[in-house]
C-alpha positions as a Markdown table, in Angstrom:
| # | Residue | x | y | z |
|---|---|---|---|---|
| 1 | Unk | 85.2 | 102.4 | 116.1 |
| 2 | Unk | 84.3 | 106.0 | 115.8 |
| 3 | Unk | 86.5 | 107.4 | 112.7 |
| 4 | Unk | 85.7 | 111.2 | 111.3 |
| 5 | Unk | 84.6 | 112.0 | 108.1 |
| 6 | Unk | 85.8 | 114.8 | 106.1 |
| 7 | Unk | 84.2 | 116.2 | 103.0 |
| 8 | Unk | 85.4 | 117.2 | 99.4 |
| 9 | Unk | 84.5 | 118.3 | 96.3 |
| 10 | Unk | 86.1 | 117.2 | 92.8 |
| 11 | Unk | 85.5 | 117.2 | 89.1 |
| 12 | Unk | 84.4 | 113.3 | 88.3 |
| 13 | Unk | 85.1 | 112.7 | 84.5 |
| 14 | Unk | 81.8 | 109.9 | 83.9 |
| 15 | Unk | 82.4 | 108.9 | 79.9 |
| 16 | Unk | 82.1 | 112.1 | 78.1 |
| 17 | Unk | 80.6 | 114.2 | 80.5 |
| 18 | Unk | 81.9 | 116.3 | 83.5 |
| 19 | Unk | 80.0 | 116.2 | 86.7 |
| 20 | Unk | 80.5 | 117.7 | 89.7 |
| 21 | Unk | 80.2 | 115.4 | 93.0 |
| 22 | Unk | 80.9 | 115.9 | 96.7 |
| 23 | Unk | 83.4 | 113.3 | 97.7 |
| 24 | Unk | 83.8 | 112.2 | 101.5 |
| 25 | Unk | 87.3 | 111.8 | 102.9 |
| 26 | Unk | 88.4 | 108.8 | 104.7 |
| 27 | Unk | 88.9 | 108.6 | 108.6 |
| 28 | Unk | 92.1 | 110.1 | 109.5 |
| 29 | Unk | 94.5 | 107.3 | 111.3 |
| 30 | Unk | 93.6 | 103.4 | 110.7 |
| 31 | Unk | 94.2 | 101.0 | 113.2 |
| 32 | Unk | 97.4 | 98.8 | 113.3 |
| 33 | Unk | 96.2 | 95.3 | 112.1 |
| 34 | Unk | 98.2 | 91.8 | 111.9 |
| 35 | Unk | 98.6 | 90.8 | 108.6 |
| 36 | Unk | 101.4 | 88.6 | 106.7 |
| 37 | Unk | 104.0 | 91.5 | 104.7 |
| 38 | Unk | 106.5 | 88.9 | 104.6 |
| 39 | Unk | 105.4 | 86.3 | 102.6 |
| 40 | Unk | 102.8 | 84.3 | 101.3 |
| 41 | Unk | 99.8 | 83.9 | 103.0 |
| 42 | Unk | 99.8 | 80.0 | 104.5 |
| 43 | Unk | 95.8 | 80.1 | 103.5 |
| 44 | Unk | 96.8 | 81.3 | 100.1 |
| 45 | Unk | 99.6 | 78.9 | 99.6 |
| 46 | Unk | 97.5 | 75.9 | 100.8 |
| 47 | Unk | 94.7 | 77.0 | 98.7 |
| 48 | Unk | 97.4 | 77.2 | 95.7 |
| 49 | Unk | 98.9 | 73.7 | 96.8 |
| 50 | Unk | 95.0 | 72.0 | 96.3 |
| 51 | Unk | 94.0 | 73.5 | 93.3 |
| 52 | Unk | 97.3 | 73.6 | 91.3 |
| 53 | Unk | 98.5 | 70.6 | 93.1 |
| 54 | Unk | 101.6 | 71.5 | 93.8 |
| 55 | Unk | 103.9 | 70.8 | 97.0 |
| 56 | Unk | 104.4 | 73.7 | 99.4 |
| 57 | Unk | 108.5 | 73.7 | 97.4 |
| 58 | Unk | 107.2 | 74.1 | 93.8 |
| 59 | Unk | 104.4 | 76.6 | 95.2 |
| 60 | Unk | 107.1 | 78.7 | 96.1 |
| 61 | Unk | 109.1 | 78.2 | 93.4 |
| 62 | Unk | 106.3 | 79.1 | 91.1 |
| 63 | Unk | 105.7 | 82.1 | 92.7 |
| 64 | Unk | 109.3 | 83.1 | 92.0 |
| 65 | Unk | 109.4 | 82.3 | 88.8 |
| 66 | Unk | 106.3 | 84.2 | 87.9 |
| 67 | Unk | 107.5 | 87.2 | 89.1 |
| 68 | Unk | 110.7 | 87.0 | 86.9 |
| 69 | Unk | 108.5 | 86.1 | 84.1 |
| 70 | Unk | 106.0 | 89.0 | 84.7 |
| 71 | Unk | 109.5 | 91.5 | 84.7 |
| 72 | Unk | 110.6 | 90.0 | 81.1 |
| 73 | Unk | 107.5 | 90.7 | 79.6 |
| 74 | Unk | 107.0 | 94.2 | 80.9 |
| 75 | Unk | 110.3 | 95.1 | 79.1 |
| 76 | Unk | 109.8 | 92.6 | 76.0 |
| 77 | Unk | 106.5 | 93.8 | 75.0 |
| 78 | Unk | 107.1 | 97.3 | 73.9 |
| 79 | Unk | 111.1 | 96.5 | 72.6 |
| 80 | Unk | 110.0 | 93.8 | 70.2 |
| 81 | Unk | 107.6 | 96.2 | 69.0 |
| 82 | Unk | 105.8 | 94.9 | 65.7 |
| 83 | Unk | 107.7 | 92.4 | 66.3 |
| 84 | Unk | 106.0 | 90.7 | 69.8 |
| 85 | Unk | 103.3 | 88.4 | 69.1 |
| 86 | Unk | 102.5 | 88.2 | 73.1 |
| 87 | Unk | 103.5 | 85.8 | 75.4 |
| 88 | Unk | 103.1 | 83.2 | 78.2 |
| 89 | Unk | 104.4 | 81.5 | 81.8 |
| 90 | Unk | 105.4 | 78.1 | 80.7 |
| 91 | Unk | 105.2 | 76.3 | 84.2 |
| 92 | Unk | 107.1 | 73.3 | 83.4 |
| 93 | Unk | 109.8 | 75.2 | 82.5 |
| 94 | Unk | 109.8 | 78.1 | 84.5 |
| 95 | Unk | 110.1 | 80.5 | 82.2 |
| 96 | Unk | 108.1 | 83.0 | 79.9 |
| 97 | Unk | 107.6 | 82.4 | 76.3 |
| 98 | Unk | 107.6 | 85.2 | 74.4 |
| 99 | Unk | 106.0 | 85.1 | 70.7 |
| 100 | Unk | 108.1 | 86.8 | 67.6 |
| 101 | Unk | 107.5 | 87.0 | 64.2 |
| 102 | Unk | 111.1 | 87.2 | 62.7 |
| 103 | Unk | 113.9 | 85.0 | 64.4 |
| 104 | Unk | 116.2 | 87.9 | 64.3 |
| 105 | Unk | 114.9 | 88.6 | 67.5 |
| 106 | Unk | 115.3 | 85.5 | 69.3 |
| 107 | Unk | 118.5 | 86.5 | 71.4 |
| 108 | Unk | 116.9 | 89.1 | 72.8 |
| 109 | Unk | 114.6 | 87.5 | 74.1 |
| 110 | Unk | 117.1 | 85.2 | 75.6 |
| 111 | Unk | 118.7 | 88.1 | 77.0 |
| 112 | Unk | 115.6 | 88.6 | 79.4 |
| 113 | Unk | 115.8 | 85.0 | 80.6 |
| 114 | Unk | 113.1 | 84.4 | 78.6 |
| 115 | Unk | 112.3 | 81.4 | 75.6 |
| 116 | Unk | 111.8 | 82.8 | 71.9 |
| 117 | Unk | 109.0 | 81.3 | 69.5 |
| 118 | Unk | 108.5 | 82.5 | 66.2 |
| 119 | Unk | 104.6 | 82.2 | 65.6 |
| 120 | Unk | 103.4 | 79.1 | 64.0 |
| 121 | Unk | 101.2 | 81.4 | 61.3 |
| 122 | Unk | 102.9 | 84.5 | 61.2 |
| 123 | Unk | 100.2 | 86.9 | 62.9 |
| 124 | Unk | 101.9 | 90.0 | 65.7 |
| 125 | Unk | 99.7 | 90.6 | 68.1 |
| 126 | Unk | 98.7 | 94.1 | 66.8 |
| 127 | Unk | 97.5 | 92.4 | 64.1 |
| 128 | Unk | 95.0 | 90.0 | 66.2 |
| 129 | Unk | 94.7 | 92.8 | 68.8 |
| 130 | Unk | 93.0 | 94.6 | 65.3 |
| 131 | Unk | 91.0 | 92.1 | 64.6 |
| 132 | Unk | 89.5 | 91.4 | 67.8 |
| 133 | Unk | 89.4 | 95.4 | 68.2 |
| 134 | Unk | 86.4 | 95.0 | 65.1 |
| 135 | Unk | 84.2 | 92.3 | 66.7 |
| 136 | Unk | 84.3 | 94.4 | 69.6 |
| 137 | Unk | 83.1 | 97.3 | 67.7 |
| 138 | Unk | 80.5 | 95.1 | 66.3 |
| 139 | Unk | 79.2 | 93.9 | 69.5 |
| 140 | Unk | 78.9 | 97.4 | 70.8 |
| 141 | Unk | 77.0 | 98.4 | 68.1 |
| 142 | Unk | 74.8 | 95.7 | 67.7 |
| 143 | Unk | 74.5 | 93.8 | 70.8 |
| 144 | Unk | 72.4 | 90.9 | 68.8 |
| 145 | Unk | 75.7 | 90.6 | 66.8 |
| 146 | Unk | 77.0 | 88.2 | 69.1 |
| 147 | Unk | 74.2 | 85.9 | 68.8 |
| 148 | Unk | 75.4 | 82.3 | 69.6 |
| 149 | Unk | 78.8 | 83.5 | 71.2 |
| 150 | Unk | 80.0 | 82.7 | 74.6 |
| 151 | Unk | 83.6 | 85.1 | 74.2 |
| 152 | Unk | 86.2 | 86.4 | 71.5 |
| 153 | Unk | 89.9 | 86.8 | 72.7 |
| 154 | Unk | 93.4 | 86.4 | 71.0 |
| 155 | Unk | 95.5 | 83.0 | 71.9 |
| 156 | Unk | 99.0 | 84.2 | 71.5 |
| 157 | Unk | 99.8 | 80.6 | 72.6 |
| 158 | Unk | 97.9 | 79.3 | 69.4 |
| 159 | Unk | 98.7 | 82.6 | 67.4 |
| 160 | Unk | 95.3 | 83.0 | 66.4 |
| 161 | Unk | 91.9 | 85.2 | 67.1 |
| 162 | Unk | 89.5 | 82.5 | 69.5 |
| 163 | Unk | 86.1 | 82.6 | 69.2 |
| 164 | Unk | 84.1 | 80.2 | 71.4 |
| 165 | Unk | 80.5 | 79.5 | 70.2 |
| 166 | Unk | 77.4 | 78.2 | 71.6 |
| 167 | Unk | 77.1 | 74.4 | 70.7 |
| 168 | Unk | 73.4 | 73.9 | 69.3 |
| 169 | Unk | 72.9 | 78.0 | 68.7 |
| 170 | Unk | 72.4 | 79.9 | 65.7 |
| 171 | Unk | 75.3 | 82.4 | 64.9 |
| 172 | Unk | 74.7 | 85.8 | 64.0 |
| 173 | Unk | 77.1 | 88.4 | 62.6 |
| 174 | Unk | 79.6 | 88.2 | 64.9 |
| 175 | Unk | 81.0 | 85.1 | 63.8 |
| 176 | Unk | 80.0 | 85.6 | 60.3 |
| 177 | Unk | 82.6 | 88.5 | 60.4 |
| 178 | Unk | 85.0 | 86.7 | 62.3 |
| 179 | Unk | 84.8 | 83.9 | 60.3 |
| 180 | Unk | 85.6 | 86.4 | 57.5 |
| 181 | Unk | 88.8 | 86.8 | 58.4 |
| 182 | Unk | 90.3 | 83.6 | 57.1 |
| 183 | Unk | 93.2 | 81.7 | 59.0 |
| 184 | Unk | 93.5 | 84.7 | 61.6 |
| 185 | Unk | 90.4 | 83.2 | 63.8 |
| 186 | Unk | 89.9 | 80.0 | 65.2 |
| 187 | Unk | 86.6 | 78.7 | 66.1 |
| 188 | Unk | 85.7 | 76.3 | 69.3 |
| 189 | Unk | 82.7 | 75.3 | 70.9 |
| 190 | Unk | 81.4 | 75.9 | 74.4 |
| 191 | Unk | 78.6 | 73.4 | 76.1 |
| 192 | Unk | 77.2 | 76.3 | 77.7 |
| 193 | Unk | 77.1 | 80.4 | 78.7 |
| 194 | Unk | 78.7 | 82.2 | 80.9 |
| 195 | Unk | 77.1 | 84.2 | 83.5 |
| 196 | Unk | 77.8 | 87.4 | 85.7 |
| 197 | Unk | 78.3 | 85.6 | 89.5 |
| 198 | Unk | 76.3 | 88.1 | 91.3 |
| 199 | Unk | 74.5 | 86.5 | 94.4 |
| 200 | Unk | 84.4 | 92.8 | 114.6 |
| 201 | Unk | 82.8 | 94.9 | 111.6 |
| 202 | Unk | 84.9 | 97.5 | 111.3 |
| 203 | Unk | 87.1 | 96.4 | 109.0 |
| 204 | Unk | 86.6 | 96.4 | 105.0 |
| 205 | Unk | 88.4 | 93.4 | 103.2 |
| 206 | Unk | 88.4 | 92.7 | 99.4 |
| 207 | Unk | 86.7 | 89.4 | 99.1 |
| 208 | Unk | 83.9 | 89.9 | 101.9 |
| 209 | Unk | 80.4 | 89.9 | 101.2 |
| 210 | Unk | 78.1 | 93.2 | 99.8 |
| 211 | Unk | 74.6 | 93.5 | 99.8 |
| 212 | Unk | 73.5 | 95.9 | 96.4 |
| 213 | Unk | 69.9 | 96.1 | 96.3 |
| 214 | Unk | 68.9 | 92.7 | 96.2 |
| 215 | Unk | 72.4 | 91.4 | 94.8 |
| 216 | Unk | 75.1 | 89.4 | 96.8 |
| 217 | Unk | 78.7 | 90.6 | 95.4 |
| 218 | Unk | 81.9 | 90.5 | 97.3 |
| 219 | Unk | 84.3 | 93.6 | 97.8 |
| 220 | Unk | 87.1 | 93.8 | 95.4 |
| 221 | Unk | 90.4 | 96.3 | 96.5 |
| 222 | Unk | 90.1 | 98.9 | 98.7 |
| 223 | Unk | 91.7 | 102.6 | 96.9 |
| 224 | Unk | 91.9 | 106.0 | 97.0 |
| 225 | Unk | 89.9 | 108.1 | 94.0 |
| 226 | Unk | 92.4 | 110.9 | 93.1 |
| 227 | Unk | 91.5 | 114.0 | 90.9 |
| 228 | Unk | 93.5 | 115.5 | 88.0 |
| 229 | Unk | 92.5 | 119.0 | 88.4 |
| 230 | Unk | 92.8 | 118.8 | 92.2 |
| 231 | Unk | 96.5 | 118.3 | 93.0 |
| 232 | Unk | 97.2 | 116.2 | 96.1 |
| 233 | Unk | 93.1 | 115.3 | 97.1 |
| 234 | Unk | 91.8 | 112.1 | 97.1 |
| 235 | Unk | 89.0 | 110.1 | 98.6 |
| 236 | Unk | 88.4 | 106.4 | 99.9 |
| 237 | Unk | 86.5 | 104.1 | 97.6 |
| 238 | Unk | 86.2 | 100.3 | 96.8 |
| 239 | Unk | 86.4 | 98.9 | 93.4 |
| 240 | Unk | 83.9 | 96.1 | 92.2 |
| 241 | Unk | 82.1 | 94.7 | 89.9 |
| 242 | Unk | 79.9 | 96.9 | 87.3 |
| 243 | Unk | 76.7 | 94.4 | 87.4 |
| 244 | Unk | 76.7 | 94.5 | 91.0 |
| 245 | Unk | 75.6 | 98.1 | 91.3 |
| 246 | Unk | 71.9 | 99.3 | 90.0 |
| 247 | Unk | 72.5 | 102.9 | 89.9 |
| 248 | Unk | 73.3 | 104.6 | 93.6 |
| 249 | Unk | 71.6 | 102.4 | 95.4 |
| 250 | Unk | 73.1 | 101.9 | 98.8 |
| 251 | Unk | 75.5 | 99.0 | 99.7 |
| 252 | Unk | 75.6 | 97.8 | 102.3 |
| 253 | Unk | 79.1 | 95.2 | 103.7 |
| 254 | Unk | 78.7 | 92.2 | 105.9 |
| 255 | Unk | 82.4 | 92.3 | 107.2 |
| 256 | Unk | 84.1 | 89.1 | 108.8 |
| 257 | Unk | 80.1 | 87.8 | 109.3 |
| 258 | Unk | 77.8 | 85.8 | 106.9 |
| 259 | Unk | 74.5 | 87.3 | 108.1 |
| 260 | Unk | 74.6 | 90.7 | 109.2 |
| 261 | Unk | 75.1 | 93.9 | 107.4 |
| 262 | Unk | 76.0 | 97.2 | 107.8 |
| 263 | Unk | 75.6 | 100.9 | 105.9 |
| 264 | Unk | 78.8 | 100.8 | 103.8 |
| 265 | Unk | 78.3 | 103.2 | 100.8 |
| 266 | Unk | 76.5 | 104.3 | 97.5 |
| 267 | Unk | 77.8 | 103.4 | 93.8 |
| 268 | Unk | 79.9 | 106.3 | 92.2 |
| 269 | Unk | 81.1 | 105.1 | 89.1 |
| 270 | Unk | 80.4 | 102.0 | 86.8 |
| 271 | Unk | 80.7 | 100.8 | 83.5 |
| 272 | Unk | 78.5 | 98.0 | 82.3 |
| 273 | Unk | 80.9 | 97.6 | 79.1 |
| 274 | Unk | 83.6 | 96.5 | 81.4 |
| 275 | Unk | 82.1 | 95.6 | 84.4 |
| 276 | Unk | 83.6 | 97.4 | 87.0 |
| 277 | Unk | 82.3 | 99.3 | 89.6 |
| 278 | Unk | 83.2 | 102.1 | 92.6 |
| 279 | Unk | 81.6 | 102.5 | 95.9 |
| 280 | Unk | 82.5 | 106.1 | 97.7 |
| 281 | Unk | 81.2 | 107.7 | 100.5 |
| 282 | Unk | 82.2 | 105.0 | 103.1 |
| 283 | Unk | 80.3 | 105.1 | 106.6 |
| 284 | Unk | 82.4 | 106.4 | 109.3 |
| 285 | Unk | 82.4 | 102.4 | 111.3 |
| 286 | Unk | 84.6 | 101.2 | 108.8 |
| 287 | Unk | 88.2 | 100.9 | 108.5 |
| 288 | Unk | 90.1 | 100.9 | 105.0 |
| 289 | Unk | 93.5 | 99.3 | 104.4 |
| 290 | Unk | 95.4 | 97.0 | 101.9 |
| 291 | Unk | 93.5 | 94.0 | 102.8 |
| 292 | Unk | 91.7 | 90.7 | 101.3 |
| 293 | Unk | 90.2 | 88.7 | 103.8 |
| 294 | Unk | 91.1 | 85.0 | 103.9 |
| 295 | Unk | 87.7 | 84.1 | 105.4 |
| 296 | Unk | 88.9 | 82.8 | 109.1 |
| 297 | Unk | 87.3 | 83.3 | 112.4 |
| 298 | Unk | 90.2 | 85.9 | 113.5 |
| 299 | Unk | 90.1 | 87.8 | 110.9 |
| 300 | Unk | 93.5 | 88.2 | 109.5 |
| 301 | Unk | 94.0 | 89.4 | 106.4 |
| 302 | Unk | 96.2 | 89.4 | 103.6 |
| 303 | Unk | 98.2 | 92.8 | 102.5 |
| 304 | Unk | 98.2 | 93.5 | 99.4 |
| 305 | Unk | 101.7 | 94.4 | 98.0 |
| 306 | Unk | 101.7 | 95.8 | 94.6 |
| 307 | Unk | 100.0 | 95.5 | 91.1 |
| 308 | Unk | 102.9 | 93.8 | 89.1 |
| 309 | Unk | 100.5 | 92.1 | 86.4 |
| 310 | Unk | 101.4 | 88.2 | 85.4 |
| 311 | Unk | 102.1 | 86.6 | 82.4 |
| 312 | Unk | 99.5 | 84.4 | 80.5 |
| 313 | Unk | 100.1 | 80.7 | 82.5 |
| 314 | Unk | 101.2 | 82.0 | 85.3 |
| 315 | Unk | 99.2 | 81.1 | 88.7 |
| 316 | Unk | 96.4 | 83.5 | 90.4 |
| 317 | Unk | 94.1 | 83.1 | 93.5 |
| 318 | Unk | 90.6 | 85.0 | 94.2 |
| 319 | Unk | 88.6 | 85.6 | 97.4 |
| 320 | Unk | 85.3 | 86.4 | 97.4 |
| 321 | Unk | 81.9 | 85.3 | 99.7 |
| 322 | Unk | 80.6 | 82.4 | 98.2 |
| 323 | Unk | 84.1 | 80.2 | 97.8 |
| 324 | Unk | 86.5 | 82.0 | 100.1 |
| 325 | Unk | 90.0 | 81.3 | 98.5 |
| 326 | Unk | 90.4 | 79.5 | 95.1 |
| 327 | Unk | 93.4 | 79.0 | 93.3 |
| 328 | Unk | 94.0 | 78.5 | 89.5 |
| 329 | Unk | 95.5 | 79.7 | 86.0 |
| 330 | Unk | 95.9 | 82.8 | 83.6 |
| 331 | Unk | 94.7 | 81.2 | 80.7 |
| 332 | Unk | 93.6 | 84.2 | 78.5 |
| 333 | Unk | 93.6 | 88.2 | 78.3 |
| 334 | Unk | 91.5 | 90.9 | 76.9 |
| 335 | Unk | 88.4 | 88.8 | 75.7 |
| 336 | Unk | 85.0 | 89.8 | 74.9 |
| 337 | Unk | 82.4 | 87.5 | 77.1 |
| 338 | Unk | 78.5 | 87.6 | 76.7 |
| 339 | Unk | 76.8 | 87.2 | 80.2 |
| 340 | Unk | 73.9 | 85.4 | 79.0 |
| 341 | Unk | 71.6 | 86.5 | 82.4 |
| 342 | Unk | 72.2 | 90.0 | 82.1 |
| 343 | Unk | 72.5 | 90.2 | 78.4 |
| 344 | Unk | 75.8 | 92.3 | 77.8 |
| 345 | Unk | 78.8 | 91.7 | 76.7 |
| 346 | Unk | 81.5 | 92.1 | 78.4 |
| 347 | Unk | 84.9 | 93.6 | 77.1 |
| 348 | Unk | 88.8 | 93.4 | 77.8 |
| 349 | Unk | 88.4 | 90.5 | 80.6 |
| 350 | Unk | 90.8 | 87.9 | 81.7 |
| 351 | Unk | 90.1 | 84.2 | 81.9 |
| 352 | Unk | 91.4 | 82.1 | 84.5 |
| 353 | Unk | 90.5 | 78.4 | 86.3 |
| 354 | Unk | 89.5 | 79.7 | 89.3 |
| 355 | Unk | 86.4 | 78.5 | 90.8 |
| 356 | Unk | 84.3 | 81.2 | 90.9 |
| 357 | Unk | 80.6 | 81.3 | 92.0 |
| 358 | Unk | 77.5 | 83.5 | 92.4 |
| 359 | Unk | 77.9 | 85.9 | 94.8 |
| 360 | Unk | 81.8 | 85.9 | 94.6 |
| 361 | Unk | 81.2 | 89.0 | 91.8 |
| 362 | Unk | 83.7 | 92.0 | 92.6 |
| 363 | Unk | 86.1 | 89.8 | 94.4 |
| 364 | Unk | 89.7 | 90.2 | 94.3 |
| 365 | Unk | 91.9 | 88.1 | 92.4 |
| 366 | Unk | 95.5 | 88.3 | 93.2 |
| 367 | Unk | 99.0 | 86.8 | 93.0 |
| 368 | Unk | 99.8 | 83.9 | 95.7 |
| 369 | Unk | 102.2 | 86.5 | 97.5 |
| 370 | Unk | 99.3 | 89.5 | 97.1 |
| 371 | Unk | 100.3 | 91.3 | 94.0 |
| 372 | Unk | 96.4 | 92.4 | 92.9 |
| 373 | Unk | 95.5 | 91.3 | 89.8 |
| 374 | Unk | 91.9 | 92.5 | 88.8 |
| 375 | Unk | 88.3 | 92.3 | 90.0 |
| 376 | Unk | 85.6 | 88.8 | 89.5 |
| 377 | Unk | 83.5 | 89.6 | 86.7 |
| 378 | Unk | 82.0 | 86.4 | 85.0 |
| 379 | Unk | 81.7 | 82.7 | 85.3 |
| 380 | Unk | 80.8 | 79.6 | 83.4 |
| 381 | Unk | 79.1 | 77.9 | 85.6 |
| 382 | Unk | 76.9 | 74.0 | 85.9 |
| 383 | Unk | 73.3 | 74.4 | 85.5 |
| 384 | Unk | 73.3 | 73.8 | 88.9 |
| 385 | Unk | 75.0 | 77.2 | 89.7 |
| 386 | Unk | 78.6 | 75.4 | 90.5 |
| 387 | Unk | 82.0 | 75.8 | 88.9 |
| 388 | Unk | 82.9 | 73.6 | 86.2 |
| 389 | Unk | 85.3 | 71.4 | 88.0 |
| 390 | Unk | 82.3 | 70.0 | 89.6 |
| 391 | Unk | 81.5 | 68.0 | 86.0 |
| 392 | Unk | 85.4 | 67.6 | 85.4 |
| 393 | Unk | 85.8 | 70.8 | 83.0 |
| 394 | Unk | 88.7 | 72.9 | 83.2 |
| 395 | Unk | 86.8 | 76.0 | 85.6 |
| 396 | Unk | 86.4 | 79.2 | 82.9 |
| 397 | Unk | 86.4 | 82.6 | 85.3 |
| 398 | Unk | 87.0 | 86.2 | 84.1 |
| 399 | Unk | 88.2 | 89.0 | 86.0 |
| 400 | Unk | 88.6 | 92.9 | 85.0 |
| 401 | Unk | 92.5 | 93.8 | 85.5 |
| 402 | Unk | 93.3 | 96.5 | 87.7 |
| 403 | Unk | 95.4 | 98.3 | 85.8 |
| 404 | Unk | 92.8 | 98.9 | 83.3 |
| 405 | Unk | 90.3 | 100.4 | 85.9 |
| 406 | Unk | 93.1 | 102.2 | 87.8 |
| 407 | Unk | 94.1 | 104.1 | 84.2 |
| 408 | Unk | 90.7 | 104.9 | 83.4 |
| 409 | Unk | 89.5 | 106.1 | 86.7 |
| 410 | Unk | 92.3 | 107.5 | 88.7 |
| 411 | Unk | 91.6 | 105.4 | 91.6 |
| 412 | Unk | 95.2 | 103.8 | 92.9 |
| 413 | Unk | 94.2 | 100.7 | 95.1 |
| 414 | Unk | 95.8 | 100.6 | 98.7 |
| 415 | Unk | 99.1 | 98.6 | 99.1 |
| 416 | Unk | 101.0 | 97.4 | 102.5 |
């Protein structure tokens, strides 16, 4: 399909510095495509069903639940104020937990259809948010810090700063200083690192294979890149993974296939320190929409609906090329991870159980009915390259959320 391109200039504001790119447009009409706006995918359910196994009932009971949950917290969080100590989907129940440090505010919470629990040890969440805030520092200071460390994050669930060493390793300063902090941090013990989990065309679908260089990623959300100091422009870009891009090398997008590629873009923007990543200047062949592919011969895809963000507990799902669609649980947000094969760490991702390979890297990973979530970053994976479920571990995966990358970059993902 034969789309025009349009060209534009904007002000691109890269960390400090101001730089001055020429920004394509997008084609100007997009083809009507099928899709599934009124509900959860089937694919996605199914895939939800095996991997949280649940009926196709409680599936879609969760998924209504969640959403209520996600609402409570997005109005708890900033009204408890010094008060909130964070707080999670409890799945048996049905309902979010919310942390407080003083009782007094219990019936509030109750007041959001939510369940009160005054912490165990007393800690807010700024207060753990602080402390985690300096081991960050550390690490970005002095990478070798984080000697012997798989990830840092804070548990609201166990009220405590988690940091998860390397069993067998020697610690450096990093845990030194976090052990420093007394009853506020909580040590555990990993068996092994985690790693970044890099390995009819026309369409482009989060969740389908690139080609960067010599790396194998998978598309992540399809958005527009808009401009503060240009009122009403914007451009077409994808967001990814950071890792996946080596400078502005070309990318190139395999579509619905497995073999072939085709011209898709160059890398704009990326940050290492969070791993995310933006491809621009899209070849005219391909087609842009609110889409994640669900990996079947015709091609259907998913819309994406919104970016309502989900509780701690609650359930998500991930495309991407190497394992299609996988299903699991929020289990942990903002923590610092060290990819031990490109030796970085990582800041601000979220954990979940999602199995989550090489070469699935910049995939989408999304609510069961399509509300986007964040891009694949990391895995821990066997030393045979598979998820942890394979050796009957709980799977560790850890995405970037999209609000974060949408704040910081102005890009506002595509929604249907």
């Amino acid at each position: 399909m034969t789309m025009k391109v349009r060209r534009l200039c904007g002000a691109l504001i890269l960390t400090l510095a101001s730089v001055l790119l020429g920004l394509p447009g997008a084609a100007q009409a997009a083809p009507e495509r099928p899709g599934d706006p009124e509900g959860p995918s089937p694919a996605v359910l199914r895939a939800m069903e095996r991997d949280l196994h649940l009926d196709a009932a409680a599936a879609r009971r969760r998924l209504t639940d969640e959403a209520a949950a996600a609402k409570a917290e997005a109005a708890l969080a900033p009204a408890l104020g010094g008060a909130y100590a964070g707080s999670w989907f409890d799945a048996e129940r049905g309902k979010l937990v919310v942390g407080i440090t003083d009782a007094a505010h219990a019936q509030q919470v109750r007041e959001h259809g939510a369940i009160p629990k005054v912490t165990p040890h007393g800690f807010g969440l700024a207060e753990l948010n602080a402390i985690k805030g300096r081991l960050d520092t550390l690490a970005k200071a002095t990478p070798s810090a984080a000697a012997g460390v798989v990830s840092w994050r804070v548990d609201p669930v166990a009220d405590r700063v988690v940091v998860t060493t390397l069993a067998g390793r020697t610690q450096g300063a990093l845990a030194k200083a976090a052990a420093a902090a007394g009853r506020a941090v909580r040590f555990e013990t990993a068996i092994g690192p985690a790693t970044a989990t890099v390995d009819d065309w026309t369409f482009v679908d989060g969740g389908e294979g690139i080609l960067s260089g010599s790396q194998i990623c998978s598309l992540g959300f399809n958005a527009r890149l808009t401009y503060s100091d240009l009122p009403g422009v914007s451009d077409p870009v994808i967001i990814s993974a950071g890792h996946c891009s080596t400078g502005s090398t070309t990318v190139s997008g395999f579509g619905n296939s497995s073999t072939v590629s085709l011209s898709l873009g160059r890398w704009w923007m990326r940050d290492l320190n969070y791993d995310w990543g933006i491809i621009g200047s899209l070849d005219s062949r391909w087609v842009q929409g609110p889409w994640i592919s669900q990996h079947t011969p015709d091609d259907t895809p998913l819309l994406v609906h919104g970016t309502q963000q989900r509780p701690i507990g609650s359930s998500v799902c991930k495309s991407g090329r190497t394992t299609n669609i996988t299903c699991g649980v929020i289990r942990a947000r903002g923590e610092s991870v060290v990819q031990s094969d490109t030796g970085r760490t990582v800041f601000n991702l979220t954990r979940d159980t999602t199995c989550t390979e090489r070469g699935d890297s910049g995939g989408p990973h999304y609510t069961a009915d399509v509300q986007a979530q964040g891009i694949g970053s990391t895995s821990a994976l066997t030393t045979s390259g598979h998820c942890l479920q394979t050796i009957g571990q709980e799977n560790r995966s850890w995405y970037v959320e999209i609000g974060y990358i949408q704040a910081y970059t102005g890009a506002r993902i595509s929604t249907g």
